[in-house]
C-alpha positions as CSV (number, residue, x, y, z in Angstrom):
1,X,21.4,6.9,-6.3
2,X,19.3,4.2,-7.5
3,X,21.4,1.5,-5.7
4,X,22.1,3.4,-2.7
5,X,18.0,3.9,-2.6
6,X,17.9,1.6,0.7
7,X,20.7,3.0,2.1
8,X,19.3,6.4,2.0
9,X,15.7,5.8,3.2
10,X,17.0,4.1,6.3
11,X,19.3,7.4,6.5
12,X,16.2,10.1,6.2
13,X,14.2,7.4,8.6
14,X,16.9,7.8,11.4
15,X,17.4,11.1,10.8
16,X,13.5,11.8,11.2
17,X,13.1,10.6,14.0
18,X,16.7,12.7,15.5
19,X,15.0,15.7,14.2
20,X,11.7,15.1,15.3
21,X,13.1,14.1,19.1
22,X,15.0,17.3,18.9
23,X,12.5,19.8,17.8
24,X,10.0,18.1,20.5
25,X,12.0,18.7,23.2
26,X,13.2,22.0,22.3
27,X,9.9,23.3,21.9
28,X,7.1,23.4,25.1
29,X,4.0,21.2,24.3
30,X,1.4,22.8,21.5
31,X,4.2,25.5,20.8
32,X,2.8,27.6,17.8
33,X,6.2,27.5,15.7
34,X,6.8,23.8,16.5
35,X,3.5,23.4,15.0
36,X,4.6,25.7,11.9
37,X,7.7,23.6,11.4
38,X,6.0,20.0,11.2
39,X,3.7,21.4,8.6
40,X,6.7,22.5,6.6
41,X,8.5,19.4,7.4
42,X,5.4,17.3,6.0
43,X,5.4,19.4,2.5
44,X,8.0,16.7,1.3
45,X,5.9,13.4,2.3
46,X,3.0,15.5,1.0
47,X,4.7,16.5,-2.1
48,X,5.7,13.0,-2.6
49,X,2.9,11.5,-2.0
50,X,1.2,13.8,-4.3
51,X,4.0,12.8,-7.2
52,X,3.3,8.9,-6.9
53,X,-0.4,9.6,-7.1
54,X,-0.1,11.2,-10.2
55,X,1.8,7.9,-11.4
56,X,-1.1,6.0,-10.1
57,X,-3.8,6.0,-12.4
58,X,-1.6,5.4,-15.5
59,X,0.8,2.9,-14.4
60,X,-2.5,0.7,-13.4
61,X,-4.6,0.9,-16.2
62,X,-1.5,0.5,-18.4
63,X,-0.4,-2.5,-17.2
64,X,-3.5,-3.9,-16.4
65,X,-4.5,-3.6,-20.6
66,X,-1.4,-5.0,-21.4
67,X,-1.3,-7.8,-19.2
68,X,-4.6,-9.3,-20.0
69,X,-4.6,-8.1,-24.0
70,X,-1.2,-10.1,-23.8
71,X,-2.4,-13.5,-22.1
72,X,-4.2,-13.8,-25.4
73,X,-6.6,-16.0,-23.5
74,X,-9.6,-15.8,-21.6
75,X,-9.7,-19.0,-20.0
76,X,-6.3,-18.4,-18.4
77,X,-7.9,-15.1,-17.2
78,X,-10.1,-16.4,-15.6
79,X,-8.3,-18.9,-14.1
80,X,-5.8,-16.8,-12.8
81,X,-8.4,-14.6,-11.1
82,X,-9.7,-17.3,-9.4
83,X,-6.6,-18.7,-7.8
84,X,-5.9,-14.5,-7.0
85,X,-9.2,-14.3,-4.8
86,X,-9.2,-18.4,-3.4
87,X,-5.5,-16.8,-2.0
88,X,-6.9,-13.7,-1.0
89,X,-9.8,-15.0,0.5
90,X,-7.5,-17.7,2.5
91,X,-4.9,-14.7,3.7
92,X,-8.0,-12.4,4.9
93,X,-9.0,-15.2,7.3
94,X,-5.9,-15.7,8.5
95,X,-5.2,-12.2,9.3
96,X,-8.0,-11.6,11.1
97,X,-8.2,-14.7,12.6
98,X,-4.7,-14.1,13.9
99,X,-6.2,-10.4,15.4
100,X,-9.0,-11.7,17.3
101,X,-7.0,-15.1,18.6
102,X,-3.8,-12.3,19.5
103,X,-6.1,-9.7,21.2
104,X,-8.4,-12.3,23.3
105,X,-5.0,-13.8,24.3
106,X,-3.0,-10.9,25.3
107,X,-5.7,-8.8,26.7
108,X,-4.2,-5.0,25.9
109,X,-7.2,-3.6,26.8
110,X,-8.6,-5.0,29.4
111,X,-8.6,-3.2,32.8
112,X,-7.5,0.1,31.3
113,X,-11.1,2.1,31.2
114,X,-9.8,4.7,29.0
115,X,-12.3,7.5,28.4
116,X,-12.7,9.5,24.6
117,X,-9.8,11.6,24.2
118,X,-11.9,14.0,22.1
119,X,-14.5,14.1,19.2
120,X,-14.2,11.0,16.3
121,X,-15.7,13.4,13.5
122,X,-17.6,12.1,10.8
123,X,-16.0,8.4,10.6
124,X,-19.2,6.9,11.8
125,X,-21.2,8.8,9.1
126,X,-19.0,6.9,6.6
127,X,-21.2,4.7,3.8
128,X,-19.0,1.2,3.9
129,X,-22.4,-1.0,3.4
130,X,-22.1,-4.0,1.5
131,X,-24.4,-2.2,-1.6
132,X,-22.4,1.0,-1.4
133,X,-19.3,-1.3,-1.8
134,X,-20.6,-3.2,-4.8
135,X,-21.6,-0.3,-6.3
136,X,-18.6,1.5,-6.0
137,X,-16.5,-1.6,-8.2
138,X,-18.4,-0.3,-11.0
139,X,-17.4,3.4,-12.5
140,X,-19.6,5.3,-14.5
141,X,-16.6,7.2,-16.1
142,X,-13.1,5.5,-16.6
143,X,-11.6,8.9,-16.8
144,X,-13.4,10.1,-13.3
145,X,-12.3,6.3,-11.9
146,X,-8.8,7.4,-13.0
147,X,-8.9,11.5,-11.8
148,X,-10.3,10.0,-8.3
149,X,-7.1,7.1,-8.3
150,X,-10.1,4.0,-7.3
151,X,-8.4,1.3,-8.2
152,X,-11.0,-1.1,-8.0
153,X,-12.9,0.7,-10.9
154,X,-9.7,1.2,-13.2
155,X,-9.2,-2.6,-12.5
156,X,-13.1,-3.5,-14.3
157,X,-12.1,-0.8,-17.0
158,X,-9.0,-2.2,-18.2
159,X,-10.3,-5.7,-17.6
160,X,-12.7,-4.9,-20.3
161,X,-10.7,-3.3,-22.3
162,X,-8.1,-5.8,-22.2
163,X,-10.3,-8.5,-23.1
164,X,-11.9,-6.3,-26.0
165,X,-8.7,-5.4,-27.2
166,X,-7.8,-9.4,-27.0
167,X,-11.2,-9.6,-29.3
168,X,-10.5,-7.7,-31.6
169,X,-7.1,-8.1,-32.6
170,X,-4.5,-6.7,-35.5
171,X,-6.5,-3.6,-35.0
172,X,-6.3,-3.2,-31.4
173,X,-2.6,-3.7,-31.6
174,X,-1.7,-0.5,-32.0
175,X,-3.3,0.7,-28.5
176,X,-1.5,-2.3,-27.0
177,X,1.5,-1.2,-28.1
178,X,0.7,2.4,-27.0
179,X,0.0,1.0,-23.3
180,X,2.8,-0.9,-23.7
181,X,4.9,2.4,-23.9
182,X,3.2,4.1,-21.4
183,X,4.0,1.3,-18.7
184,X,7.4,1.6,-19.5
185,X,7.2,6.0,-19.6
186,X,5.6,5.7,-15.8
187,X,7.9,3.5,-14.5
188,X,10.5,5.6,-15.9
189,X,8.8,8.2,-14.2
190,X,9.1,6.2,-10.9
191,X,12.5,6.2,-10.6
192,X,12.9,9.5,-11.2
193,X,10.2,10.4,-8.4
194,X,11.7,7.8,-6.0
195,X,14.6,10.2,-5.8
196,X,12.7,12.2,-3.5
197,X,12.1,9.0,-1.7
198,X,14.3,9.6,1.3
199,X,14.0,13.6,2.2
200,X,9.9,12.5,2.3
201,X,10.6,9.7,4.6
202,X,12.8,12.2,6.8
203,X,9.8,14.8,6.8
204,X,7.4,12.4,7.5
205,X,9.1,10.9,10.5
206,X,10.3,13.9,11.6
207,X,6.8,15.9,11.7
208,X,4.9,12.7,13.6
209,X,8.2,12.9,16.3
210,X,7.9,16.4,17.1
211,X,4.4,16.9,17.3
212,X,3.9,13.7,19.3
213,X,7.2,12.9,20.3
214,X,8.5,9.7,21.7
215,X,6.7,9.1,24.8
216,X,3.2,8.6,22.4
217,X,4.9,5.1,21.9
218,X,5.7,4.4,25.4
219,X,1.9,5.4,26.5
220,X,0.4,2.6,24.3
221,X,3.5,0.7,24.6
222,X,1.9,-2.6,25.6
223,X,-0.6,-2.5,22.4
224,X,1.7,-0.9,19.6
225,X,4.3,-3.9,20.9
226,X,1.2,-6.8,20.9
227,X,0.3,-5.7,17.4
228,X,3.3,-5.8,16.1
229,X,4.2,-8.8,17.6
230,X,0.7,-10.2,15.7
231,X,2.3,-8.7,12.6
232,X,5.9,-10.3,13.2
233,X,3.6,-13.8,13.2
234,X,1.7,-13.0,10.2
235,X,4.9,-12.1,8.2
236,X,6.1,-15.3,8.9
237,X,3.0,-17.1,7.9
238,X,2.4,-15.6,4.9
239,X,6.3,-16.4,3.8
240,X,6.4,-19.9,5.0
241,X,3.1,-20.5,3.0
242,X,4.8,-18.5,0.0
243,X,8.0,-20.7,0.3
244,X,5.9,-23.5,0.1
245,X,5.3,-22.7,-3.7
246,X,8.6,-20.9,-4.0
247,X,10.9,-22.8,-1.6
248,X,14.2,-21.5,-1.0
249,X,13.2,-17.9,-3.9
250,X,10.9,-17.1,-1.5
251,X,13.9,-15.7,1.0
252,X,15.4,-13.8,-2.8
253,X,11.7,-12.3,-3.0
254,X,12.5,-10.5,0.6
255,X,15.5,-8.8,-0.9
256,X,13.4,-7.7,-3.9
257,X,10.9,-6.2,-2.1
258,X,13.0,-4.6,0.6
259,X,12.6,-0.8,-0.9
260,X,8.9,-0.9,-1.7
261,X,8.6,-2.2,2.1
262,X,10.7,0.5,3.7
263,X,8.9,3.0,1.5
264,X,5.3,1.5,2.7
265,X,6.5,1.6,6.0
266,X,7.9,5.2,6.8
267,X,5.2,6.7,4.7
268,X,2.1,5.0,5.5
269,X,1.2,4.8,2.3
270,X,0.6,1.6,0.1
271,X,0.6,3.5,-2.4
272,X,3.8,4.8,-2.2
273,X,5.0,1.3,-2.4
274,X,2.9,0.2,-5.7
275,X,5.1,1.4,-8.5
276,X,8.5,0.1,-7.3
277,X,6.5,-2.8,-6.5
278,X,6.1,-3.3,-10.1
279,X,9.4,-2.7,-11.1
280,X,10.8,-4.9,-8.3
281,X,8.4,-8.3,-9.2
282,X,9.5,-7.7,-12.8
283,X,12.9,-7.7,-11.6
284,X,11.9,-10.8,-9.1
285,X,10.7,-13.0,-12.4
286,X,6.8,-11.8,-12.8
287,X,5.8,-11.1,-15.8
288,X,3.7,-8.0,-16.4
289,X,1.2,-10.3,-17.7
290,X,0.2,-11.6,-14.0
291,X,1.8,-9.0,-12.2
292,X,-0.4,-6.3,-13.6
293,X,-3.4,-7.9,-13.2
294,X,-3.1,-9.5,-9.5
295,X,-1.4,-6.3,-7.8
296,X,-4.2,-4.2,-8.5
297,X,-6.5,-6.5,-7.5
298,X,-4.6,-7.4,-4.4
299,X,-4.4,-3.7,-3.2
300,X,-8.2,-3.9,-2.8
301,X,-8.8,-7.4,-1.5
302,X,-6.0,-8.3,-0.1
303,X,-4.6,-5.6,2.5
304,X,-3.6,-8.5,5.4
305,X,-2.3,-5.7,7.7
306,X,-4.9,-3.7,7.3
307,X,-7.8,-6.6,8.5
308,X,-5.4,-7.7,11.0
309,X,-5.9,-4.5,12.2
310,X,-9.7,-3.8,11.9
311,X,-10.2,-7.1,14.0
312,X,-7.5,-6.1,16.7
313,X,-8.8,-3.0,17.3
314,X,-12.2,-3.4,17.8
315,X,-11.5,-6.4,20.0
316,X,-9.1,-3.6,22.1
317,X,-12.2,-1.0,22.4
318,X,-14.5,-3.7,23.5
319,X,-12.0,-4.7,26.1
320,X,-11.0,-1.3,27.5
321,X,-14.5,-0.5,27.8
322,X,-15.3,-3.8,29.6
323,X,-17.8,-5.2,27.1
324,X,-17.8,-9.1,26.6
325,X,-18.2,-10.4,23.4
326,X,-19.2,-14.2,23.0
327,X,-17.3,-16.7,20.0
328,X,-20.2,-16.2,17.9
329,X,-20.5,-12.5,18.1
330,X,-16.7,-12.9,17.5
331,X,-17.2,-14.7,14.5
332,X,-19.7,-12.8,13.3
333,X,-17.6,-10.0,13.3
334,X,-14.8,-11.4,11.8
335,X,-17.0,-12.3,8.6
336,X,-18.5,-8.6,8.7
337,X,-14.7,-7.5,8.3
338,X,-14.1,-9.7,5.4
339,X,-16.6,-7.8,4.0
340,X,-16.7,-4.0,4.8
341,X,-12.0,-4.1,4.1
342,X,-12.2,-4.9,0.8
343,X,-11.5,-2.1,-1.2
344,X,-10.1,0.3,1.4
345,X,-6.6,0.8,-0.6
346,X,-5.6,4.8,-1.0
347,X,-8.5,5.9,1.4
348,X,-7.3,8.3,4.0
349,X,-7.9,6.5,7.9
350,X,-10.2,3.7,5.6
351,X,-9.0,1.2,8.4
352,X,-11.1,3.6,11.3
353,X,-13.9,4.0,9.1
354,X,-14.4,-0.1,8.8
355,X,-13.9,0.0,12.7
356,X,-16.3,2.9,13.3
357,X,-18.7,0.8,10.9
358,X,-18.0,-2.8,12.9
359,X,-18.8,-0.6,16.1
360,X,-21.7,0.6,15.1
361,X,-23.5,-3.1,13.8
362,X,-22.0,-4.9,16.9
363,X,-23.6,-2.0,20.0
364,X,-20.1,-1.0,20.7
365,X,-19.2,2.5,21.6
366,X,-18.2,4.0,19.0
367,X,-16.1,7.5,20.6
368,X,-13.1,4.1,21.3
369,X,-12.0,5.5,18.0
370,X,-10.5,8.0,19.6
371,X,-8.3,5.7,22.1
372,X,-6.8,4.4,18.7
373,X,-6.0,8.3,16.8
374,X,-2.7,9.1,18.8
375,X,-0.8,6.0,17.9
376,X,-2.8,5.5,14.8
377,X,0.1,6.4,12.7
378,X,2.6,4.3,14.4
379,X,0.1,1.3,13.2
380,X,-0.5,2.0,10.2
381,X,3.4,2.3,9.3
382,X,3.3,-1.7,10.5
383,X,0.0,-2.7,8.7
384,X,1.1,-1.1,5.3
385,X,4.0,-2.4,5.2
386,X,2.3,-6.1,5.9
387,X,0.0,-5.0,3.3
388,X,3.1,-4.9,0.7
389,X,4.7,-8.2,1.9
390,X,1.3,-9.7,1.4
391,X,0.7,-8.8,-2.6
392,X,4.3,-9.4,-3.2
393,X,4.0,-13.1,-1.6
394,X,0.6,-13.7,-3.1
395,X,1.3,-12.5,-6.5
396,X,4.7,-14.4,-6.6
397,X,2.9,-17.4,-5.6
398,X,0.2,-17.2,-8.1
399,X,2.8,-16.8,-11.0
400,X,4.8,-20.1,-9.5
401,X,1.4,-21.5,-9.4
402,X,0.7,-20.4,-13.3
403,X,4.3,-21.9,-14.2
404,X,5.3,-18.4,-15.7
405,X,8.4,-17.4,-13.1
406,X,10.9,-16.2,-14.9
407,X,14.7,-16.0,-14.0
408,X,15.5,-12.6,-12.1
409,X,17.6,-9.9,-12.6
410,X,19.7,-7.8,-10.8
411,X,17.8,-6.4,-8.0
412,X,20.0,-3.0,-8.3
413,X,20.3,-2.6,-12.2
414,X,21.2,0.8,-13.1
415,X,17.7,2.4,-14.7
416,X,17.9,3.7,-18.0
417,X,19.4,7.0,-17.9
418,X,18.0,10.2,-20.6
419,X,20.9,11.3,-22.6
420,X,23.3,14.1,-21.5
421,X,26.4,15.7,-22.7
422,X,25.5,14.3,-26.1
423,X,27.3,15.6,-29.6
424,X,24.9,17.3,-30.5
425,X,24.5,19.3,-27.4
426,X,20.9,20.1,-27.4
427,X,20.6,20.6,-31.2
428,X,19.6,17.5,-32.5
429,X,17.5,17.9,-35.7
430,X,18.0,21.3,-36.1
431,X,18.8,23.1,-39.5
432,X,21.4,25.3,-38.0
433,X,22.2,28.7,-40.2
434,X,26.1,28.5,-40.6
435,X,26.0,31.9,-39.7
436,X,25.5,31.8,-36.4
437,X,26.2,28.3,-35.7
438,X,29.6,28.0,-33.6
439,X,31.4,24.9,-32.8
């Protein structure tokens, strides 16, 4: 199972979308049962998605507290952080850069005077200030930080923690060894939950399909093709710049990362993606010592398809409602977006709430949110998977760039496997009565 992994998501992906195209055109538009069975069909991304959640929390902080109690040095710490954001930084310009320079070039919206396909809801209502951001790095409970799955705040906990427990020493070795274990029980964990990968890949698919069916694609075909065009562009950027540090491992990295991507991508998620993310960079050469620290801190400032996005979008609702925006506006905006994406990882829609936030500053009308809702699934399969190519490249490059790459290992390695059809049979450690003991 484990090395036929690809082969089966790709399976449940085409499958989905057979199922989904079926049950669409079997059924007449806002049927009441084909509504029934897309909800049961999206129990198993649901339940997945539910699963790797729970892995979340603990695979982060435990890795994170190892990694930097490990470095044994705060200088390299802080170095290493440093080069993390000066890359971050460079790929956020770039990708939204590339979205305003795509959409003012191509031009999807212009000429189409859409009208509001219904009401947005309570996106525009949604706090994403600059204060409520900083404030919201900061937890006031690691265990709430970790119950709630914010990244960001279980990144400042274990960065102080790590550091403490790097203080400290001899006796802080034994909770460094006790994190140590618990990275290795979650990613255990993983590969037992990634079993499931492909059946939630073929519900997820397959619910979107028949509620929406094909044709949803073909509508906005012009601006779902442009984007991911714009995506195809900054996939190539952002490996050419990585096989500049890497050279010719940079083309090895894209077969390491090629399950965490389909994963991202059928399922929206990024955090789907995280945890075999992990195991496929320590597979790749990373240690756990950079790897733990710059992923997490990458899945909140460094989501490149995700500000691509913001930037494109906006751009498309000014044009389709004929509103000109000058270069500095333009600008302007683009610097508000560097901003108001950070920190948008595991937040349901986060990319329509920084949109419906941009709107509002810039005068533009904010019900074009709901031009975007019918295909925004289809996007965000493109962006999240961008998103994962991004932290993979970047935190590849930044352990090249430390001189800490190690050689790789088998991409498909069998996992470790729990014991069965032992000796003992189950009654290991027992002090069996001969009595009723029987061979």
């Amino acid at each position: 199972m484990a090395k036929r992994l690809t082969l089966y998501i790709v399976i449940g992906m085409v499958l989905g979308i057979l199922v989904g195209y079926v049950l669409n055109t079997s059924y007449p538009n806002g049927d009441e049962t084909l509504a029934q069975i897309a909800d049961t069909l999206k129990l198993l991304p649901d339940i997945f998605l539910h699963l790797i959640k729970m892995i979340i929390a603990p695979l982060i902080l435990a890795t994170l507290v190892t990694g930097i109690a490990g470095m044994g040095d705060s200088a390299a710490l802080g170095r290493i952080g440093g080069r993390a954001l000066a890359w971050f930084i460079t790929a956020s310009l770039i990708s939204i850069g590339l979205g305003l320079l795509l959409v003012n070039l191509f031009k999807p919206g212009v000429g189409l005077e859409f009208t509001a396909a219904g009401p947005v809801g309570d996106l525009a209502t949604a706090d994403f200030t600059l204060r409520h951001f900083v404030l919201e790095i900061f937890p006031t409970s690691a265990l709430d930080a970790m119950a709630k799955n914010n990244v960001l705040q279980i990144l400042v906990f274990s960065l102080f923690a790590g550091v403490a427990l790097s203080a400290i020493g001899e006796t802080g070795a034994p909770i460094v060894r006790g994190c140590e274990a618990l990275a290795h029980l979650m990613l255990q964990i993983t590969d037992y939950v990634m079993r499931m990968a492909p059946l939630a890949v073929f519900g997820a698919l397959a619910s979107v399909i028949a509620t929406k069916g094909l044709g949803i694609v073909v509508t906005y075909g012009v601006f779902v093709s442009e984007f991911y065009f714009g995506l195809l562009l900054l996939w190539i950027i952002l490996l050419t710049l990585g096989g500049i540090f890497l050279k010719g491992r940079i083309f090895l990295l894209a077969r390491y990362i090629r399950e965490p991507l389909l994963l991202a991508f059928s399922t929206a998620s990024s955090e789907s993606a995280l945890p075999k993310l992990f195991e496929q960079l320590d597979r790749f050469g990373v240690p756990r010592r950079i790897s733990g620290f710059v992923l997490p801190l990458g899945y909140s400032f460094n989501l490149d398809g995700s500000m691509m996005y913001t930037s494109f979008a906006t751009m498309f609702i000014a044009q389709a409602y004929g509103i000109e925006l000058s270069m500095g506006q333009q600008i302007a905006m683009l610097l508000t977006l560097m901003v108001t994406s950070k920190g948008i990882a595991g937040v349901p829609r986060a990319s329509l709430v920084v949109i419906a936030a941009t709107l509002t500053q810039f005068g533009l009308p904010l019900e074009g949110i709901a031009l975007l809702l019918g295909v925004d699934t289809f996007l965000d399969m493109g962006r999240t998977a961008t998103n994962v190519v991004g932290n993979a490249v970047a935190t590849s490059v930044i352990t090249k760039w430390e001189g800490m790459l190690q050689p790789p290992l088998d991409p498909d390695a069998e996992p470790p496997h729990a014991p069965a059809h032992t000796v003992a049979d189950g009654r290991a450690g027992l002090n069996l009565d001969p009595v009723n003991y029987e061979k």
